[in-house]
C-alpha positions in Angstrom: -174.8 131.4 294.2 -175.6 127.6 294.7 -172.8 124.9 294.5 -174.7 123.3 291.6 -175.0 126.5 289.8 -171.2 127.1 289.8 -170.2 124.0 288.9 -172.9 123.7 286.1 -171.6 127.3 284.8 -168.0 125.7 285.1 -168.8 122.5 283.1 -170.0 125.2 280.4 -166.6 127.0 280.5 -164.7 123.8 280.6 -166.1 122.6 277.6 -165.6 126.0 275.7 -162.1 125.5 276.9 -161.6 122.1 276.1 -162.9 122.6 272.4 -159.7 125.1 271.7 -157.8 122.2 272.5 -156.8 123.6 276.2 -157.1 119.5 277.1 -158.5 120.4 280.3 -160.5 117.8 282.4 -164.0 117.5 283.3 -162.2 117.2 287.3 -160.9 120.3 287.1 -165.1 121.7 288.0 -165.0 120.5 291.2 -161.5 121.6 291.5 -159.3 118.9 291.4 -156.9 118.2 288.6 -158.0 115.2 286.0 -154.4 114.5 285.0 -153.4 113.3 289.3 -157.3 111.6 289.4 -156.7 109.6 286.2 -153.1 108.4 287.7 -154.8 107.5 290.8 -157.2 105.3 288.9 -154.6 103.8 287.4 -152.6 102.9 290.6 -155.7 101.4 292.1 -156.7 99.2 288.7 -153.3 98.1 289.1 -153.4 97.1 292.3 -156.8 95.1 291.9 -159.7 97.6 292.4 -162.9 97.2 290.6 -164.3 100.1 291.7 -163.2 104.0 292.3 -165.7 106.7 293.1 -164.7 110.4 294.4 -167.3 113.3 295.4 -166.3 116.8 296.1 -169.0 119.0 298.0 -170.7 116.1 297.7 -171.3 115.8 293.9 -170.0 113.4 292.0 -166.6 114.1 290.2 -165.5 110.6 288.9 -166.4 106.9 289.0 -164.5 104.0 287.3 -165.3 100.5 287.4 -162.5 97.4 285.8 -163.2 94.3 285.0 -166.7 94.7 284.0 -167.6 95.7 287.7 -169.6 98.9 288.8 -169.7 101.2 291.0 -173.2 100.1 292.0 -172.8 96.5 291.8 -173.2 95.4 294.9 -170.4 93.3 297.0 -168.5 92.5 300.3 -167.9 95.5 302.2 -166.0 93.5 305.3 -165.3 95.7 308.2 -166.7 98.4 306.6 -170.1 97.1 308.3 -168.5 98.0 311.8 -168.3 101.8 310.9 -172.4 101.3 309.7 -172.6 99.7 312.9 -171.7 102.6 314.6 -173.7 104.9 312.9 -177.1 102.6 313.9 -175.8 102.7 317.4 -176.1 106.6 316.8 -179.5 106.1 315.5 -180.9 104.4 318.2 -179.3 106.7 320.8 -180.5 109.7 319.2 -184.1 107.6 319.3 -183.6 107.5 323.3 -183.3 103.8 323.1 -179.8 103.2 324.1 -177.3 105.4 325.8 -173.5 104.8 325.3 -172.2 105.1 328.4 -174.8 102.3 329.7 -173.6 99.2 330.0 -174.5 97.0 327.6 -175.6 93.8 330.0 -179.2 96.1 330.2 -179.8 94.5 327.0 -177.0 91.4 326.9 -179.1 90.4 329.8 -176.6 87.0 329.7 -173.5 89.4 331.1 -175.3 89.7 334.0 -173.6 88.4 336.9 -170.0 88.0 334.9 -167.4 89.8 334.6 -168.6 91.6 331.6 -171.4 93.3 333.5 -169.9 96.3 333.2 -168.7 96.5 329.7 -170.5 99.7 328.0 -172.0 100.2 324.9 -168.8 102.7 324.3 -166.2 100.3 325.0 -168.0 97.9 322.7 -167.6 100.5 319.8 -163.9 101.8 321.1 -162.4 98.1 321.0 -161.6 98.5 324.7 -164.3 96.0 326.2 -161.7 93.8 326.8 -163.7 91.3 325.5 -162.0 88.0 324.9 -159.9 87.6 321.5 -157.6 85.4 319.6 -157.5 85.1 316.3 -158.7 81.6 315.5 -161.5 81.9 317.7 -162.3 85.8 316.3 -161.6 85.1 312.6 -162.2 81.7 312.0 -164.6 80.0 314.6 -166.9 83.5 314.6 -166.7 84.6 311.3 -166.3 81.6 308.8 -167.6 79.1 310.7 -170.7 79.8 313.6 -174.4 79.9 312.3 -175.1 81.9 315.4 -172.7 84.7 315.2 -174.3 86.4 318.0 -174.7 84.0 320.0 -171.2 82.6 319.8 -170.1 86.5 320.7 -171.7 86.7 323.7 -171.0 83.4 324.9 -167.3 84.1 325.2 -165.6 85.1 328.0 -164.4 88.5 329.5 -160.5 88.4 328.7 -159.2 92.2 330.5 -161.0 94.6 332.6 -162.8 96.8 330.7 -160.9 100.4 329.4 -157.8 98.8 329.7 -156.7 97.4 326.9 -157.2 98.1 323.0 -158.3 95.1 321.1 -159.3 94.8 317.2 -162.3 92.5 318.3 -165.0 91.3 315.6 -166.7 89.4 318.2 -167.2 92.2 320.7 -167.9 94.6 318.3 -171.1 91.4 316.9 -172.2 91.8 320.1 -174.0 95.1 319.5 -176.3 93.6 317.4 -178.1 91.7 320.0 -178.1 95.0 321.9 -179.4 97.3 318.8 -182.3 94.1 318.3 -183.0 94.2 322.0 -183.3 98.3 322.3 -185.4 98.2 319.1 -187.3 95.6 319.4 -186.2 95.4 315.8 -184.3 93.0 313.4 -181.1 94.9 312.7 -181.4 94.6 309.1 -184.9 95.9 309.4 -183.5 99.2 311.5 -180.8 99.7 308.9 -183.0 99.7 305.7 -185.7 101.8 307.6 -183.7 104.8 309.2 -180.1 104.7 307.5 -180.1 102.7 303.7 -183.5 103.2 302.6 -183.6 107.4 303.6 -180.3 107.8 301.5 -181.6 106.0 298.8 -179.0 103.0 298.9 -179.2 99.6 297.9 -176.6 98.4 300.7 -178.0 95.9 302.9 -176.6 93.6 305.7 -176.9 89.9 305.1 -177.8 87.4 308.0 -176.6 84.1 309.3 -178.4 80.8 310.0 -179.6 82.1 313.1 -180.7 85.4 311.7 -178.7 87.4 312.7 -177.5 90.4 310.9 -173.5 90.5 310.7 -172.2 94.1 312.3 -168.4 93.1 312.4 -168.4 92.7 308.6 -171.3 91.2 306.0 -172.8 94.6 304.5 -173.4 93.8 300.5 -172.3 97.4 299.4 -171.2 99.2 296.6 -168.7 102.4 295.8 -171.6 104.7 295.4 -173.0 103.6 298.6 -169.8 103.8 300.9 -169.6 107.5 299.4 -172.7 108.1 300.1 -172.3 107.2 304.0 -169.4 108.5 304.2 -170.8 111.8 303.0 -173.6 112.1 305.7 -170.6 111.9 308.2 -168.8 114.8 306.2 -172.4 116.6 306.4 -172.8 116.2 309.8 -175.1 113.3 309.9 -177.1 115.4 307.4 -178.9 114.3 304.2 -180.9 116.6 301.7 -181.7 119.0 304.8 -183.0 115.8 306.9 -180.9 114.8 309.8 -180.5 111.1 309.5 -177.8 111.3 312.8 -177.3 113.8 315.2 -174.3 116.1 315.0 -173.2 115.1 318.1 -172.8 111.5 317.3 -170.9 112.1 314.9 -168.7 114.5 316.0 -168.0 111.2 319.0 -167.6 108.8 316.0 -164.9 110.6 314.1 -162.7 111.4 316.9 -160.3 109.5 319.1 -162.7 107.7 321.7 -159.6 106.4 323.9 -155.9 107.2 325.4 -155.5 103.3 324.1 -155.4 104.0 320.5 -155.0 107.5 319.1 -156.4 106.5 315.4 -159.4 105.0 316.5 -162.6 106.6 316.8 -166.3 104.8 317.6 -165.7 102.0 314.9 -164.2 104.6 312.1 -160.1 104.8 311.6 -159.0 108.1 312.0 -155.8 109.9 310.4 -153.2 112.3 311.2 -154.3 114.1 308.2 -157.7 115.0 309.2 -159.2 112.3 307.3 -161.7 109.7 308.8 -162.4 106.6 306.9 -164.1 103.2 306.9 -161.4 100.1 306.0 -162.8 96.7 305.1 -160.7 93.4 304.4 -158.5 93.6 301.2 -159.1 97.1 300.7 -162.4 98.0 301.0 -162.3 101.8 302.0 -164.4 104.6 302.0 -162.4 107.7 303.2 -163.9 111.7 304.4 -161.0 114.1 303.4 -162.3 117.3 305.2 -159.6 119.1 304.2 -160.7 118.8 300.9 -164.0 118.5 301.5 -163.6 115.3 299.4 -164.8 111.5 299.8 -163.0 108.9 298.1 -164.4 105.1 297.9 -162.2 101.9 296.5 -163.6 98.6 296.5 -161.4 95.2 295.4 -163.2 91.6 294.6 -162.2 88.9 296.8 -162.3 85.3 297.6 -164.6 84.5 300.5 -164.1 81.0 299.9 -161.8 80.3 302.8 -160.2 82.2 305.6 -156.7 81.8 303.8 -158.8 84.2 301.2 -158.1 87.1 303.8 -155.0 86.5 304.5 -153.7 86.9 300.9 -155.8 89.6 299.4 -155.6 92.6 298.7 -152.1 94.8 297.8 -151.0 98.4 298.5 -152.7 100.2 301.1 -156.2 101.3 300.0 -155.7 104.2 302.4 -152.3 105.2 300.8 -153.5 105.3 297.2 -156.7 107.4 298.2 -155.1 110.1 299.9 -151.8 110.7 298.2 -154.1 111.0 295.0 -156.6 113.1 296.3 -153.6 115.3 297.5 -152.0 115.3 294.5 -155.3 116.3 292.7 -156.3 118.8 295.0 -155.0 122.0 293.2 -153.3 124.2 295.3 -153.3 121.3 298.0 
């Protein structure tokens, strides 16, 4: 029997029940206890969400929006553009236009003859291209403040040898859009909406700077719904209504650990000792795969882009912490 047919003939139950006055949930279809969902809600409202969404099987349990947000409004999705980013990357390789264990100089043609020849497109999505870093340069100089993000990326210098060190690098990781553009032939934007956003049905799309170049280490305008429904194709297997969209061996790469350097870091997703595989965005923007529940969870926050300071100060308790200790809790039998 389908998965839509059992949970249609359990909504019919459900409601039989819930008219005797059994106060049972809606939730409680997809197996998951309304009651623990509701109190998760709550914690995240508290703590400055404007937007919850959770899918089980991939069907939608529950959504909540506060403060007269939506879950399809669209807004800032930060960092979670770096785990979309990987996901093109997996595009184009599957397309035979890239390969990760290339270097990435065969298309950064102006590493050539430096010391970041050698850098690959892998350590460019593992945070190991040792790729210089400080955080003035990487948060402020890059992100608030060049018109040519990508060219200010490449321009910087190799700081380590590549694959030794582990470094949280929003510069390194911009880089990849001049090699996704040069593999292409493409603007990135353009290759996201053709073979990722526009194939799912989203209305996600990544915004560009004076140069025109489309931001990979952060800038996607995205909503709840839309992180949950990426995140979904990675629980599927890079599948989508029986279309592969990504191969399953990208994504198997993606969503495990890609380096002895850092054993919760996969190819631009965060990984946890639970099982779980997420996205994770700037004051709270996350979009989480539970596998053991077969359960994605999504909270977004508003924020202040007004200023760097605006980073430093947002957000509250961990995103990641609220998602999964509700989604346990709810979980019956978990």
């Amino acid at each position: 029997m389908s998965r839509r047919i059992v949970l249609a003939l359990s909504l019919v139950l459900l409601i039989a029940v819930s008219g005797c006055g059994g106060g049972a949930s809606v939730e409680t279809l997809a197996g998951l206890d309304g009651s623990a969902l509701d109190a998760m809600a709550k914690r995240a409202e508290t703590d400055g969400a404007n937007c919850l969404v959770v899918l089980k099987g991939g069907e939608l349990v529950r959504e909540w929006n506060f403060g007269g947000s939506s879950p399809t409004a669209l807004q800032e999705g930060f960092s979670t553009t770096k785990s979309v980013a990987s996901l093109l990357i997996g595009i184009a390789q599957d397309q035979g236009l890239l390969n990760l264990d290339q270097p990435a100089s065969d298309f950064i043609t102006e590493w050539k003859g430096t010391k970041s020849e050698a850098v690959t497109i892998r350590q460019l999505l593992s945070m190991t291209s040792g790729r210089y870093y400080d955080f003035q340069t990487d948060y402020a100089q890059m992100a608030f403040f060049s018109q040519d993000k990508s060219g200010f990326s490449i321009g910087l210098e190799q700081q380590h040898e590549p694959g030794t060190v582990w470094e949280y690098n929003n510069s390194a990781t911009q880089t990849l859009e001049v090699v996704l553009k040069r593999a292409s032939n493409m603007a990135v934007n353009d290759f996201a909406a053709q073979y990722l956003f526009n194939p799912l049905g989203l209305s996600s799309r990544l915004i560009t700077d004076a140069a025109g170049n489309a931001g990979l280490y952060a800038g996607m305008q995205t909503s709840c719904r839309d992180l949950a429904t990426l995140t979904q194709l990675v629980l599927d297997q890079g599948a989508y209504q029986g279309k592969q969209i990504i191969s399953q061996a990208f994504v198997a790469e993606a969503i495990k650990q890609s380096s002895t350097l850092k054993d919760d870091y996969g190819l631009l997703w965060w990984l946890d000792p639970s099982g779980a595989y997420y996205m994770s965005g700037a004051c709270g923007q996350v979009a989480m795969a539970m596998p053991q529940f077969d359960v994605v969870a999504t909270l977004m926050r508003a924020t202040d882009l007004s200023s760097p300071q605006g980073l430093l100060t947002c957000g509250g308790e961990s995103s990641e912490e609220i998602l999964l200790e509700g989604i346990n809790a709810a979980s019956i039998g978990g």
